[in-house]
Each structure stands twice: as C-alpha cells, then as structure tokens.
N, C-alpha and C positions, 0 to 999 in steps of 0.2 A: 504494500500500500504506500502510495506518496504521501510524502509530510506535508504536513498542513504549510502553506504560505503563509505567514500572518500579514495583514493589512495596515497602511499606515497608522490606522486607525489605533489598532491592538498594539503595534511598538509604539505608538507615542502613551499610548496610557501605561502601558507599562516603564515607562521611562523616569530614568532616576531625577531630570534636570530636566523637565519643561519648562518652556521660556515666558512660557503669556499664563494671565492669571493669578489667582490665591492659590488654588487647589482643587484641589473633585469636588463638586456638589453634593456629599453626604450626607447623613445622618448627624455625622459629628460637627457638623454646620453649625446646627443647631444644640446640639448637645453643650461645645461651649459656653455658650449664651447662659443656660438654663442650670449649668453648675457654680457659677456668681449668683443665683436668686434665688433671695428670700422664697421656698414655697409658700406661706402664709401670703401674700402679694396678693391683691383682688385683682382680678382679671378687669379689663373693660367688656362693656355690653352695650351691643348696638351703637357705638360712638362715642358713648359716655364712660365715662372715669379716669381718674389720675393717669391710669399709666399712655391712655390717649393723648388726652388732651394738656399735660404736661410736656408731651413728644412735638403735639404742634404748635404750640406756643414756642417754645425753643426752636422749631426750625421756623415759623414765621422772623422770630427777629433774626438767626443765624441768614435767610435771606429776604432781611431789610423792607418786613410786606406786614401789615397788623394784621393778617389771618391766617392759618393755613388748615387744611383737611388730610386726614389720611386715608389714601384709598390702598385697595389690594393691588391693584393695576393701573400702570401707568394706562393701557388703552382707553380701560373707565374714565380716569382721570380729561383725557385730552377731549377726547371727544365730548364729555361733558362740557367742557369750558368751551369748544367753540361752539355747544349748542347754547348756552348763553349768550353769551356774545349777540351769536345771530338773532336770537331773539330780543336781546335789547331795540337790533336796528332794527328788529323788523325786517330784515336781509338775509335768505339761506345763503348768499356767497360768501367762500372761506377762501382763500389761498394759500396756497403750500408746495415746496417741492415738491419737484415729478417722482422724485424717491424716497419722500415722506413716509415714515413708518404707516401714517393714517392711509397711505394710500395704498404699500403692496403689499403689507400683512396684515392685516382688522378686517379681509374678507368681504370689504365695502361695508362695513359697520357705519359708516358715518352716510351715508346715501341712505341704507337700508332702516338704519335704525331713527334718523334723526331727520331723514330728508332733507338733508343740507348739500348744498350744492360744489362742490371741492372747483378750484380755479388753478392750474398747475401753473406755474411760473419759473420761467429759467429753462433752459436746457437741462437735460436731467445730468450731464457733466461737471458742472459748474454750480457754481452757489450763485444764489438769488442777490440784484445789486439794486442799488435804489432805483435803477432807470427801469426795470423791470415795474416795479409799484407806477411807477410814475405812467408808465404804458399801458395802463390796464386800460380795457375798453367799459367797462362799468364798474360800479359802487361793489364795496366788499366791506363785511361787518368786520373783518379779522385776517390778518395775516401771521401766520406759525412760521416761526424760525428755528432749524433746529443747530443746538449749538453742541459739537460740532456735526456736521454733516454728514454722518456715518457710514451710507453707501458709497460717498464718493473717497475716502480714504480718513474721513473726521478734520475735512478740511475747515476752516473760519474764515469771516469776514476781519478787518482788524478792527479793534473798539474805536476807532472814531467814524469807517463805515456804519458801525452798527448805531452810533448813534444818534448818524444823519439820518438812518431808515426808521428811527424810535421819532425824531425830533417830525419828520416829514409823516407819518401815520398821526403824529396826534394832533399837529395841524389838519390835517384833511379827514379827522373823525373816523381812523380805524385803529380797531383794538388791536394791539401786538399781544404775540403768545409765544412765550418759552418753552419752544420742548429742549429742557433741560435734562434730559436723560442722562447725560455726562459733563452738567455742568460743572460740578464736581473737580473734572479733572482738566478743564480750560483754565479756572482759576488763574495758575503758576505761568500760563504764556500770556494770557491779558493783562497780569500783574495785577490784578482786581480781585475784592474781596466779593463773594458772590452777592454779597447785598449791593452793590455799588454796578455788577451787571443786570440785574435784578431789577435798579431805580428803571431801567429802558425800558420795561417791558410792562403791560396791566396786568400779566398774568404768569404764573410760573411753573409747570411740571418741575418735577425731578425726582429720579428715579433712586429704589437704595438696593438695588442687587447688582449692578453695574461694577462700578469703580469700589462700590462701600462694599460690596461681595456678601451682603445679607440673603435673606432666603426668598423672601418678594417686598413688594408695597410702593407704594409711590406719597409722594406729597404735591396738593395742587394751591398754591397761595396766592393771595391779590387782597384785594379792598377786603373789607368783611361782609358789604351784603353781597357781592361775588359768591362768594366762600359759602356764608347758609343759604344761597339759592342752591350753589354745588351738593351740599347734604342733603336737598332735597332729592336733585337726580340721584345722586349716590344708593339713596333707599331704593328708590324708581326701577334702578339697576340692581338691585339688590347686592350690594357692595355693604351695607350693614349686617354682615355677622355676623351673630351671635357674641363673639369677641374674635378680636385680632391679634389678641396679643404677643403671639408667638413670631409677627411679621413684625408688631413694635419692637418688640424687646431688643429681636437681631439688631434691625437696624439703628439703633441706638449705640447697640453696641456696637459694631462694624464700623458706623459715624465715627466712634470716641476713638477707636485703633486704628482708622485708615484714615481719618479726613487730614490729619499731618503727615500725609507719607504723599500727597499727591504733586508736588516737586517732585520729589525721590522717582517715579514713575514716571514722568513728563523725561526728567535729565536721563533714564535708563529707556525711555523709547527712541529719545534721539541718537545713542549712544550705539541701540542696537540698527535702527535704520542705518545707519554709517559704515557698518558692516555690510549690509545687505548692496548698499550701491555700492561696494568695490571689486561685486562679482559683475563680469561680465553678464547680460542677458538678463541682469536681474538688476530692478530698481523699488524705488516704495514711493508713496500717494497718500499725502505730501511728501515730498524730497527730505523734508527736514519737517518730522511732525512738530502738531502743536497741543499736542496733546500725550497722552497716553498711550493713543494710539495708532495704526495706521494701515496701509495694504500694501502688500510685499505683489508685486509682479513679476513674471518669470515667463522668458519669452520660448518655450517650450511645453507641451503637452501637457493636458492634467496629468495621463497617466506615465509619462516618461519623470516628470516633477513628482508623482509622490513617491514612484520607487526610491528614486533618489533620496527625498526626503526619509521613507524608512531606512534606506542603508546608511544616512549618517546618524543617526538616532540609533541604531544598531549599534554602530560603532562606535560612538561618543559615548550614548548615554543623552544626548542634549535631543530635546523634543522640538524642532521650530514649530510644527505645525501637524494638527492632527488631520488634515484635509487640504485639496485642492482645487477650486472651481472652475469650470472652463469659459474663456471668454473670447472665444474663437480658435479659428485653427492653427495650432503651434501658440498657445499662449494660455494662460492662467494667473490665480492671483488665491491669496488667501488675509484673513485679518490676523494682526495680533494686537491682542489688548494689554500692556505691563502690568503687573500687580505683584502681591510677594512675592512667587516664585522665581524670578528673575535675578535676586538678590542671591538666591540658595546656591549657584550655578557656579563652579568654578571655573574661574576666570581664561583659566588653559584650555578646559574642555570646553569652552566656547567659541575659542579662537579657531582651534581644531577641527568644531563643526562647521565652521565658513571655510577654510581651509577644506577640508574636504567638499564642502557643499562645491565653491569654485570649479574644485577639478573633475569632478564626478559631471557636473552641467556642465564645461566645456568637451568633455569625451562626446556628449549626446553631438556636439553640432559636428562633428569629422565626419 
C-alpha cells in the first residue's frame, strides 16, 4: 500500500513554528479565560449586567464614542447600523467596496434581510478615494469604510485622506461607518489612538476574535440613541442571548494581553514581508504592510506553491502558510495575519525557510 501524502494543510498544522496567528482555535481558548474567574460571577442576561455592560462602557470611551453595544457578530453588528442609518434618511442607498465583507460573504443579508440597497464604489482593486463619493450619481444614507481593506492585501487610505472623506460626508449629510474589524491593528501605522480614528467616523464596528484572538463578539459604538435603536434590532435579530458571557469575558481578556502587542505585530509583518520580496516571483500587497497584515503572491501554480510550501515546513519546521488560492494561471497568493506565534520562531529556522523557499521556487521556473 502507498503512504499517505500529507497535504499542506496536515504539515503546517502539525508544525513546530507557524508564522501567522496566536495559535489553534481550541478548547483551551477558552479554558484560559475561565481559570482567572471568580465562578461565583453573575453571568449577564439578555444584555443586562455588570459583566456586559461594564465591557461596553470601557470600550465606548477606549474608542472615544459615549455608547457602545455588544453583539455576537460582527455581521449582526454592521448590517444593523447601516439599516439605521438608512432609515434615519429615509434612503435604502449604502455604499461600500466591491469587496466589502457585507457584500461577498452575508449571502446578501443586507438586500434580503433589510432591503437596503448596497452602491459599490471603486474598482474592487483599489481603495475607495474621495473622488469616488464625490461621483456618485444619487443620494446615499451611509458610506462603510473598511479599515484596513482586507481582500485587497489590508491596504489604507492615509489619515489625512481619510479625513477629507469624514470632513466631505458630513458636509453633504452622509453617515460614515467603520468597519473596524482590524482597527485594532492600524492603530501603530496611523500613529493614532483608536478614539482619535474613531472622532471621523458616526459609527464604529470592531471586531474581538481578529487581532485580540478571542473566541467571537463584536462591539458596534456611536451616539447613544444610535446604540439603543441598535439593541433594539439586536433583539429583532435575536443577538440577545440568554447571556454572552463567555464571548465577554475572552474578549476582555485577549483586549488586556494583546491590545499592547499591536506595534510588536505591525514591526514583525513588515519585517516578515521583507523576506518575502527578496524571493524572486514572489512579492506581498502592500509592498510594505501597514498593518499586521498582508498577501504574499507567488507567480506560480496553486498546486506547484503548496508543495513547495509543505516541503519547506517539512524541512524547517517553519509553517508560512496552510493554503494557496489561485488567481489565475501560473499565479496564486495567500494571507498572513502576525500575532504571537511569530515571536516563538527561531530566528535561523526562518531564514532557512526563505532560503529554501527561494530555491525550491526558482527550480519550478527551469
């Protein structure tokens, strides 16, 4: 009988030195969190109690807003607030990048569910610039910005764009919306405190399983009657729980261990990008992230790129990547996100993996 091949997939999880990320999504996720607390602790219910509402109080001022809600899902979350929104103006037009989360994964939740009408704006390559708003051919209640831009590599505008497109929306009476899904880890390149990216915006997603590496939940923040219109959909949606607690608590905690490590993460993505463009046929998007995180392109095969990927993860130990997507022929790309594990990695068997990475991709092209 032939021996099983394993897939990239199986050598990178079994790898000593994964590069992106905290770690596996386990059980022990969770377990940490829950070995610090008090069991005597009252849980919340349906919304209410301390260990809620003490959570959004602290992250309303933490991002510079007198309100904030916590929901289980960021999806809940966004789409909620632009169904506000529109309904203040009376407007189902939203607009949003072409590769707006709301747009290629929620399954058309926001059409289906809300009957809102979404307005794509920009090339789907590019980030959305003020001349785009300015060009719109009608009225729109709300324009979503996501910071940073995730399909296209978590690229950004720089903060003085962003704040001609804040300062130009609220003259011209449209609400701006933060999907701050990884606002978190923009922070250290904009050199701004998230309350100070925050004052641009009426409204704020952000998410705490991302960069903070909790287990789910989101928080959605702006004015306060914003906020209890939002609890009202939240119910509507049935986003009120019995309690949540177990999604507070992580994120709390993950917050209090990982919200000062997010330099640390920014200086170790650029650090590792740098690497990556001094291989022939491979580059990353941004050149020079500004974030966390970014996308590795490899101008070779999904499947000739993941072999290669398992054999140097064979041979190192070091994980780049548990996957390859194809993006045409002879070409592919994958994400990496920084977080602890990148720090665990010895710095030889790093070098090693590019080093081999190099030469194993240039054999492909002879």
């Amino acid at each position: 009988m032939s021996e099983h091949k394993k897939s990239l997939t199986e050598v990178f999880n079994a790898s000593p030195y994964p590069l992106a990320g905290h770690g596996k999504r386990n059980m022990q996720v969770l377990k940490n969190v829950f070995e610090q607390i008090d069991g005597s602790t009252d849980s919340d219910m349906y919304g209410k109690g301390a260990v809620i509402e003490q959570f959004e109080q602290r992250m309303a001022a933490y991002l510079g807003k007198p309100s904030a809600v916590f929901f289980p899902s960021g999806t809940m979350a966004q789409q909620i607030a632009l169904r506000l929104w529109s309904d203040e103006a009376g407007n189902p037009k939203v607009a949003y990048h072409p590769l707006c989360h709301l747009e290629i994964h929620e399954q058309d939740g926001l059409r289906q569910l809300h009957r809102l009408e979404p307005v794509l704006l920009a090339d789907k390559d590019r980030l959305i610039t003020l001349e785009d708003v300015k060009q719109l051919q009608e009225p729109i209640a709300c324009l979503l910005l996501e910071l940073p831009q995730r399909e296209i590599g978590g690229q950004l505008p720089s903060f003085e764009e962003l704040a001609e497109l804040s300062a130009y929306c609220r003259a011209n009476g449209i609400k701006l919306h933060l999907d701050g899904a990884r606002l978190f880890e923009v922070t250290p390149y904009y050199g701004k405190s998230a309350a100070e990216i925050c004052e641009l915006f009426d409204s704020v997603y952000v998410s705490f399983y991302k960069g903070i590496g909790g287990i789910a939940g989101a928080v959605l923040a702006g004015e306060t009657p914003f906020t209890e219109q939002s609890k009202v959909w939240k119910r509507r949606h049935g986003g009120d729980l019995i309690s949540l607690y177990p999604y507070i608590v992580s994120s709390e905690h993950y917050f209090n261990e990982r919200i000062g490590k997010m330099a640390l993460y920014y200086e170790q993505a650029v650090e590792l990008a740098s690497l990556y463009n001094e291989i022939e046929g491979v580059s990353t998007r941004p050149e020079v992230p500004v974030s966390n995180m970014f996308h590795v392109h490899i101008q070779y095969g999904k499947e000739q790129t993941e072999a290669v990927l398992a054999e140097v993860c064979s041979e190192t130990g070091v994980g780049l990547s548990s996957y390859a997507r194809e993006l045409g022929e002879r070409q592919c790309y994958y994400e990496v996100s920084i977080g602890d594990r990148y720090s665990l990695a010895p710095k030889a068997d790093v070098q090693k993996a590019f080093q081999l990475l190099g030469e194993k991709l240039s054999k492909l092209s002879r």
